[in-house]
C-alpha positions as CSV (number, residue, x, y, z in Angstrom):
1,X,26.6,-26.1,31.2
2,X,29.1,-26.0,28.6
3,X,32.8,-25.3,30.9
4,X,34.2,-23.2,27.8
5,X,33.9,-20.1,28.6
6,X,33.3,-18.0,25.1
7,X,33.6,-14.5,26.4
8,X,31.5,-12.1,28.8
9,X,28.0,-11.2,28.1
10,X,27.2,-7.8,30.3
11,X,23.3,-7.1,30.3
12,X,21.6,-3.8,31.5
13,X,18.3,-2.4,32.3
14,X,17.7,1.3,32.0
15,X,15.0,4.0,32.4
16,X,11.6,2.8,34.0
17,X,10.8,-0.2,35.8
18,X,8.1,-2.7,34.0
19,X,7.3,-6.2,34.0
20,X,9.1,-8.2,32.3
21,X,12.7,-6.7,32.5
22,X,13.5,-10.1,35.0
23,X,12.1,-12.7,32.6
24,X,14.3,-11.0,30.1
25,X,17.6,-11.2,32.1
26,X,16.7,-14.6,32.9
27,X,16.2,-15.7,29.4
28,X,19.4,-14.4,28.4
29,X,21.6,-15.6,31.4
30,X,19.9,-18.9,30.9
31,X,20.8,-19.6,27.4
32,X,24.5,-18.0,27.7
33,X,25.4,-20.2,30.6
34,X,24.6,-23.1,28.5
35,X,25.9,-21.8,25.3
36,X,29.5,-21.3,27.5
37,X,29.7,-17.8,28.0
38,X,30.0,-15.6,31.3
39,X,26.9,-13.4,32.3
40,X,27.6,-10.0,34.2
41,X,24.8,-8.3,35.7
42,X,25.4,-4.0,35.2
43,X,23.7,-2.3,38.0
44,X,21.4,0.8,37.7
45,X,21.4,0.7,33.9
46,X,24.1,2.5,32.7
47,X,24.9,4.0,36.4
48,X,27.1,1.0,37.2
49,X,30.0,1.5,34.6
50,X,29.8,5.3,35.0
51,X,30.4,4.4,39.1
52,X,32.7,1.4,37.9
53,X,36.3,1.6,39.6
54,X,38.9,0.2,37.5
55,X,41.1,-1.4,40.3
56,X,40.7,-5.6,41.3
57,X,40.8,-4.5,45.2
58,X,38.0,-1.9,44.9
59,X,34.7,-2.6,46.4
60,X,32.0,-2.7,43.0
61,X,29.6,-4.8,44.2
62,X,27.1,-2.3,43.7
63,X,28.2,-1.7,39.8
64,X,27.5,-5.2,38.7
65,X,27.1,-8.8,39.6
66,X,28.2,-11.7,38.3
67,X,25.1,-13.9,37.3
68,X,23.8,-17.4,37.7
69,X,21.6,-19.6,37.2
70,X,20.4,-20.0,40.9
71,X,20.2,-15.6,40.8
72,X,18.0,-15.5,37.6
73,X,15.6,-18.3,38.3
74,X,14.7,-16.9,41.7
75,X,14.0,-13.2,39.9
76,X,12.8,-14.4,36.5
77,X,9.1,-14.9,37.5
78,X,8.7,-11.8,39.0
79,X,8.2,-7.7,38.3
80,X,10.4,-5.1,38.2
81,X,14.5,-5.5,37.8
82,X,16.2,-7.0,40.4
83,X,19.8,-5.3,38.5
84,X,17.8,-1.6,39.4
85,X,17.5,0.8,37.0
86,X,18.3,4.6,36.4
87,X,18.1,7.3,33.8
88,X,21.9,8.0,33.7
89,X,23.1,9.1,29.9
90,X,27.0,8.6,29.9
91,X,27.1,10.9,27.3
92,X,25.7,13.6,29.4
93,X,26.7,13.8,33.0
94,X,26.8,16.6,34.7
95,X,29.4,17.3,37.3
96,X,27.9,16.8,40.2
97,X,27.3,13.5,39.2
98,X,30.7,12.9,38.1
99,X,31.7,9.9,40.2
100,X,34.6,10.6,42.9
101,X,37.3,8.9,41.3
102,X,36.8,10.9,37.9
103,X,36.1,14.2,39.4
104,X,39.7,15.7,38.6
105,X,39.2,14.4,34.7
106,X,35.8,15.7,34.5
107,X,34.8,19.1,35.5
108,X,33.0,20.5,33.2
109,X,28.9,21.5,33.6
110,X,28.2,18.6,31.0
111,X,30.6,15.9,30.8
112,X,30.5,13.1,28.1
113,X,32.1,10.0,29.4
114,X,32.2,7.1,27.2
115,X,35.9,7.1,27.3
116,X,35.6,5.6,30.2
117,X,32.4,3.6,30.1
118,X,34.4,1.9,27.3
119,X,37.7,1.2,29.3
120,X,35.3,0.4,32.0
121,X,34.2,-2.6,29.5
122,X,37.2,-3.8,28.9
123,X,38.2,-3.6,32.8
124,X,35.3,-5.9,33.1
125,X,36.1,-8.0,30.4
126,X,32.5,-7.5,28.3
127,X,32.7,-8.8,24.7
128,X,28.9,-8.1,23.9
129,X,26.4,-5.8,26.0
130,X,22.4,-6.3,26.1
131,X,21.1,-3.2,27.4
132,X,17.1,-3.7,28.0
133,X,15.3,-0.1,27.5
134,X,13.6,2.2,25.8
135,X,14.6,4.8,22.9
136,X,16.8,6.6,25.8
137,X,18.7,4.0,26.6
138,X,19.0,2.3,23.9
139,X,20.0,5.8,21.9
140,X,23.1,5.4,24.4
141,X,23.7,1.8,23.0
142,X,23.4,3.2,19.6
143,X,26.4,5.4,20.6
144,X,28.5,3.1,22.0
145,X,28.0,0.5,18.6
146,X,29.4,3.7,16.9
147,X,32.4,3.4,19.2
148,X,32.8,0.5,17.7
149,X,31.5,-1.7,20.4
150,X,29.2,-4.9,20.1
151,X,26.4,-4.0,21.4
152,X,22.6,-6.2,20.9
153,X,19.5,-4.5,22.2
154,X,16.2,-6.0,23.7
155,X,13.3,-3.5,23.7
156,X,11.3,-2.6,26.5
157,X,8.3,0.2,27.7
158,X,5.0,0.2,28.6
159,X,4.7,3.3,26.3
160,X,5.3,0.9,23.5
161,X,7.1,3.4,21.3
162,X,10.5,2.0,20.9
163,X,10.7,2.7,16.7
164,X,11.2,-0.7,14.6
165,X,9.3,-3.0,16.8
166,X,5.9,-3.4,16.9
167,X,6.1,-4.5,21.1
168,X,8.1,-3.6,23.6
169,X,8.6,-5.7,27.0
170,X,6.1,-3.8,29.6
171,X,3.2,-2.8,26.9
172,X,0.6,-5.7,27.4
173,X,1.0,-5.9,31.5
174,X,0.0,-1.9,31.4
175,X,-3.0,-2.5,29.2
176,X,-3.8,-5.4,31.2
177,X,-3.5,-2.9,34.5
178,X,-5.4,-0.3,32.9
179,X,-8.5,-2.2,32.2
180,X,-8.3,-3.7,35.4
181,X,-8.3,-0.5,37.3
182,X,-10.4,1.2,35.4
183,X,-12.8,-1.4,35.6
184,X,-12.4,-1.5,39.4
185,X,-12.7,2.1,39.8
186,X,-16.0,2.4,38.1
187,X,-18.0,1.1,40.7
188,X,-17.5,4.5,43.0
189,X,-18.0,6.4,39.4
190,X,-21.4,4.8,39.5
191,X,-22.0,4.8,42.9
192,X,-21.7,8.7,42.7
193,X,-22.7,9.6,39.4
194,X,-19.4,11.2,38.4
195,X,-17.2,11.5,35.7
196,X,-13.6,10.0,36.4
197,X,-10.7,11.2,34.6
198,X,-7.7,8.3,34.7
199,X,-4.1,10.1,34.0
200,X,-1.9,7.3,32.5
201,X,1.5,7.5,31.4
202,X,2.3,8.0,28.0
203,X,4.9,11.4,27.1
204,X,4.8,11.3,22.9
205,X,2.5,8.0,22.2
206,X,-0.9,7.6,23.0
207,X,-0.6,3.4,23.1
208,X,-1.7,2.9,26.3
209,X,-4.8,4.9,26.4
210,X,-5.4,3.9,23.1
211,X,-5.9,0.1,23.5
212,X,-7.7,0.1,26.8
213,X,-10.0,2.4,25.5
214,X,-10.5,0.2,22.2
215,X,-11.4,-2.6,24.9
216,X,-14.0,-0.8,26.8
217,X,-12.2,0.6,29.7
218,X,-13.2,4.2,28.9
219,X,-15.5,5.9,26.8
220,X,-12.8,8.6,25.5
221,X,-9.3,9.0,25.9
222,X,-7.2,11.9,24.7
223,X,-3.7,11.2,23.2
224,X,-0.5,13.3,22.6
225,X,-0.5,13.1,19.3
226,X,-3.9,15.5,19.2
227,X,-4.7,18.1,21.0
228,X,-8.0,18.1,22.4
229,X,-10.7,20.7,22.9
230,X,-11.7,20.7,26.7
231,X,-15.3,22.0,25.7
232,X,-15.8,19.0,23.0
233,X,-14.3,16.5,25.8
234,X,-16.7,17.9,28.3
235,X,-20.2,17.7,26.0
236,X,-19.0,14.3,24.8
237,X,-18.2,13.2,28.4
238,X,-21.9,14.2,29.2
239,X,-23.3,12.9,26.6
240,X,-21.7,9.6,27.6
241,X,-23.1,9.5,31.0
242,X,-26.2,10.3,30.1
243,X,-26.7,7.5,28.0
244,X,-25.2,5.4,30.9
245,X,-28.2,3.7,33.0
246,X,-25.4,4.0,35.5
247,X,-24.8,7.8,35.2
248,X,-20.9,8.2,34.8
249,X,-18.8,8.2,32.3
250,X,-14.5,7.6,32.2
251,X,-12.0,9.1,30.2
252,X,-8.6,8.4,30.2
253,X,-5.7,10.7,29.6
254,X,-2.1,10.4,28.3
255,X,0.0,12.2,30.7
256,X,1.1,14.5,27.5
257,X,-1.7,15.3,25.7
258,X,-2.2,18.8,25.4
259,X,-5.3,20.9,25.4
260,X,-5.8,22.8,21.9
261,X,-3.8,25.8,22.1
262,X,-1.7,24.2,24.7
263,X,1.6,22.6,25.8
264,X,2.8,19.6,27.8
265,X,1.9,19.8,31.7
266,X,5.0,19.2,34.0
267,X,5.5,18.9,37.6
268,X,8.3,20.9,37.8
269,X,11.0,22.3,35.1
270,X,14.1,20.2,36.5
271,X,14.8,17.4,33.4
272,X,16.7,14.2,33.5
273,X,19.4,12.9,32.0
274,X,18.1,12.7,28.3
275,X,16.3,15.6,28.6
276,X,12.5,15.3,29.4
277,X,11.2,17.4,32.3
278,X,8.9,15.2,34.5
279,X,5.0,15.0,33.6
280,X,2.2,15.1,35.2
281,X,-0.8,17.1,36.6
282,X,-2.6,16.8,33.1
283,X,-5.4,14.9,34.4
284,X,-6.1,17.4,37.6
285,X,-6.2,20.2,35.1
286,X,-9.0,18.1,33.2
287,X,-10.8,17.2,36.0
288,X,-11.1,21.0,37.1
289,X,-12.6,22.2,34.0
290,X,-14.6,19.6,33.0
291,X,-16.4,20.0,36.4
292,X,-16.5,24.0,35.5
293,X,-17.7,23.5,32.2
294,X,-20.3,20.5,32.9
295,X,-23.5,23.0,33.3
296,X,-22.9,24.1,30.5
297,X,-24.4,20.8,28.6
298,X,-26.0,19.4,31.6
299,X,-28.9,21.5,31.8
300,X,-27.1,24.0,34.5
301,X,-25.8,20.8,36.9
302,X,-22.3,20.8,37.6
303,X,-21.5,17.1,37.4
304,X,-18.5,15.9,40.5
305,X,-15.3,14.1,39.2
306,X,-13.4,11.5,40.7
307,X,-9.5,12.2,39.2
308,X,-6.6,9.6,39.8
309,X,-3.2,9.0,38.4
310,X,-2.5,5.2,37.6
311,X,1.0,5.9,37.6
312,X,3.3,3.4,39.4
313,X,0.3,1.0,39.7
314,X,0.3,0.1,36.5
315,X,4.2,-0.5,36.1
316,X,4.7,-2.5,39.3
317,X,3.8,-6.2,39.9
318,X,4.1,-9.7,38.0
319,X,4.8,-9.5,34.5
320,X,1.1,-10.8,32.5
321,X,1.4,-13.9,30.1
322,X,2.9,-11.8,26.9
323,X,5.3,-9.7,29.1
324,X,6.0,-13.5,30.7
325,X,7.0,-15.3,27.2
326,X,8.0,-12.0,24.8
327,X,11.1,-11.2,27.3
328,X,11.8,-15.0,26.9
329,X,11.9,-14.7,23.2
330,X,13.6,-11.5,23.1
331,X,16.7,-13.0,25.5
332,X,16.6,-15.8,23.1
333,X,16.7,-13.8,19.8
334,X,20.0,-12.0,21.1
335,X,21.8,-15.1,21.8
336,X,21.1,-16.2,18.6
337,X,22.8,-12.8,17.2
338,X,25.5,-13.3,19.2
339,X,26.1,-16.8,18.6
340,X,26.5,-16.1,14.8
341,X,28.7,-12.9,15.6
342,X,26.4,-10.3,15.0
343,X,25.7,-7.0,16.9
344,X,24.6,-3.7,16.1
345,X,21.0,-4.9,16.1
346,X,17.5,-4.2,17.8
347,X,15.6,-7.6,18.6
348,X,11.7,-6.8,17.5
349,X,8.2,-8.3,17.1
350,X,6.5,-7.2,13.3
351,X,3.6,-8.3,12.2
352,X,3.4,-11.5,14.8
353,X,6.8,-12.5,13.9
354,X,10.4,-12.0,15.8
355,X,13.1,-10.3,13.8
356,X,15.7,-8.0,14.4
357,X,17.1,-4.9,12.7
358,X,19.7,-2.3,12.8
359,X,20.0,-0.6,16.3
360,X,20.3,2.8,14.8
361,X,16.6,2.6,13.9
362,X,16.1,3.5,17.4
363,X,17.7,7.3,16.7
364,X,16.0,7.7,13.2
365,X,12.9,7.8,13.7
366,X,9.9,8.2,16.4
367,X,6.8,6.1,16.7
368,X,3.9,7.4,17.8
369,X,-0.3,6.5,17.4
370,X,-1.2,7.2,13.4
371,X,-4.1,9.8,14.1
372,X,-5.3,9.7,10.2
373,X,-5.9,5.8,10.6
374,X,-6.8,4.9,14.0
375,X,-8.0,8.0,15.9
376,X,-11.3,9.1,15.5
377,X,-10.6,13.5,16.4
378,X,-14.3,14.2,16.8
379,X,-14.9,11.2,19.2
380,X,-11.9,11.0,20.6
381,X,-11.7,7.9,20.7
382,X,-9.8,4.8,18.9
383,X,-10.7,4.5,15.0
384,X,-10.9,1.3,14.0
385,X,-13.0,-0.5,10.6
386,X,-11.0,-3.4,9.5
387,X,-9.5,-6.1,11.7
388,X,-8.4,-8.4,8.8
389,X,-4.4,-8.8,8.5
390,X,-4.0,-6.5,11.8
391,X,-1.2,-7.2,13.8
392,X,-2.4,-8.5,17.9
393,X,-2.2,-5.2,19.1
394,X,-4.3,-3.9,16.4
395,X,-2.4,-0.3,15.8
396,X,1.2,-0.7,16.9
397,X,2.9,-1.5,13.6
398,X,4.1,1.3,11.8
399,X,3.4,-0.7,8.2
């Protein structure tokens, strides 16, 4: 390790957990310790330098850490984020959430304080940040490069919808998951001669039922990007068991696609910090009225359903090979910005190679599953002709 220090690298994760966000923070702590700089750990995403106190005797040990090389090894080959994670938007805090110390300053409903994320930066001594996220956070990071601070992002979901990269840290361990489960669950499909409706996450992009589906984990999966016909989904879905020797059939379903003449289904109304009120329930909703409509193309038999939400389960564990070596990469591509003074970028995977480009393509556009090319809307399933010159994951470039 070089004993020079070059300034303080502060590195964040924010918004869901996934694996992969550890190997990530390892890669870059790694490779700034030896490059000579200082590495400090934010805690709950962007939560720790809204709760940061700007006085040496205060206790902020649950704001940030400093990190070494002992800390990052022990975490880096495991799941989840050992810094925690949260939703908070700086930019958007409402009052009640206005930390103590800053509750005088701040009292109105919404409150907007980078002013004092930034001085909370400098209290901490942070030349460059590396927040690890998705197009929430990272829209954050975009705001606070616009403040003029250096700021080099690393991209991470298991939606895989971060605009400007074709992969995002998380992706491949949720596919992996997915098949896995779905796989697993099919024996008590079969054992019962049911259909089985899998809700999986996935808000605007249809990625992760896409690709499982592609692989054989489902027969049909319906996306956010079209909205489905319940009576089409429930003649296909008998047609596929039917022509199962085992009698079932599996769909899987995005947790926002919406039913034709429909709207996103939502636990409750109460929205987080960017925004998005929290999903879920689309898959019991299927269930129901595939089950009531199955007579109708079954010969008057109401077929059963099994119905289960993947959720967390495909989120938590060990990080898979790509989400082991990817977040490696990733760490290592910031450095390398940062070593030649650069900032203001997004680190990316296109077309099988590692790049990066301007954050602000994280705010400019949205990326989502390209119906016209790669979803078949009277199968609903994945549409796929030519493999030649795809990139790995087959439909996730936006070229």
């Amino acid at each position: 390790m070089s004993e020079k220090n070059k300034g303080v690298i502060g590195i964040l994760t924010g918004g869901g957990d996934v694996p992969g966000l550890n190997p990530a923070i390892r890669a870059v702590t790694i490779r700034a310790l030896r490059e000579g700089y200082k590495v400090i750990g934010i805690r709950r995403g962007w939560g720790g330098l809204v709760d940061t106190i700007r006085d040496k005797d205060a206790d902020n040990s649950d704001n940030f850490q400093t990190l070494t090389q002992e800390i990052v090894n022990r975490a880096g080959r495991t799941g989840g984020t050992f810094l925690h994670s949260s939703r908070t938007n700086p930019g958007k805090v409402k009052k009640d959430d206005v930390p103590a110390h800053l509750q005088d300053k701040y009292a109105e409903k919404t409150n907007d304080l980078t002013p004092e994320i930034l001085k909370n930066l400098d209290f901490l001594g942070v030349d460059y940040l590396v927040p690890i996220g998705g197009d929430d956070t990272l829209s954050y990071g975009v705001r606070l490069y616009q403040e003029g601070f250096k700021v080099v992002a690393i991209p991470k979901t298991m939606d895989n919808d971060v605009p400007g990269t074709d992969y995002c840290i998380g992706f491949s361990t949720c596919v992996t998951r997915t098949i896995a489960l779905a796989n697993s669950m099919r024996t008590s499909a079969g054992s019962h001669e049911r259909f089985m409706i899998l809700e999986i996450f996935g808000r605007y992009a249809g990625f992760t039922a896409m690709l499982p589906t592609m692989a054989g984990a489902a027969h049909r999966c319906v996306i956010p990007e079209f909205k489905f016909d319940i009576e089409h989904l429930t003649e296909l879905m008998v047609k596929d068991r039917n022509e199962n020797p085992s009698n079932y059939s599996i769909v899987l379903i995005s947790q926002g696609a919406m039913f034709e003449n429909g709207e996103m289904v939502f636990q409750d109304l109460s929205a987080d910090a960017y925004g998005h009120a929290k999903l879920g329930g689309i898959g019991d909703l299927v269930s129901s009225r595939v089950k009531e409509l199955s007579p109708k193309y079954n010969k008057g038999k109401k077929i059963e359903v099994i119905s289960q939400q993947l959720g967390y389960m495909v989120r938590s564990g060990d990080p898979d090979a790509i989400d082991s070596i990817v977040p490696m990469a990733f760490g290592n591509l910031a450095l390398d910005l940062i070593l030649s003074s650069v900032h203001g970028r997004l680190v990316v995977l296109k077309n099988g190679r590692y790049d990066n480009l301007p954050l602000d393509v994280v705010t400019s556009t949205k990326k989502i599953v390209d119906v016209e090319r790669f979803y078949d809307t009277k199968r609903y399933r994945p549409k796929y002709e030519n493999f030649e010159m795809k990139p790995l994951f087959i439909m996730t470039s936006e070229m």
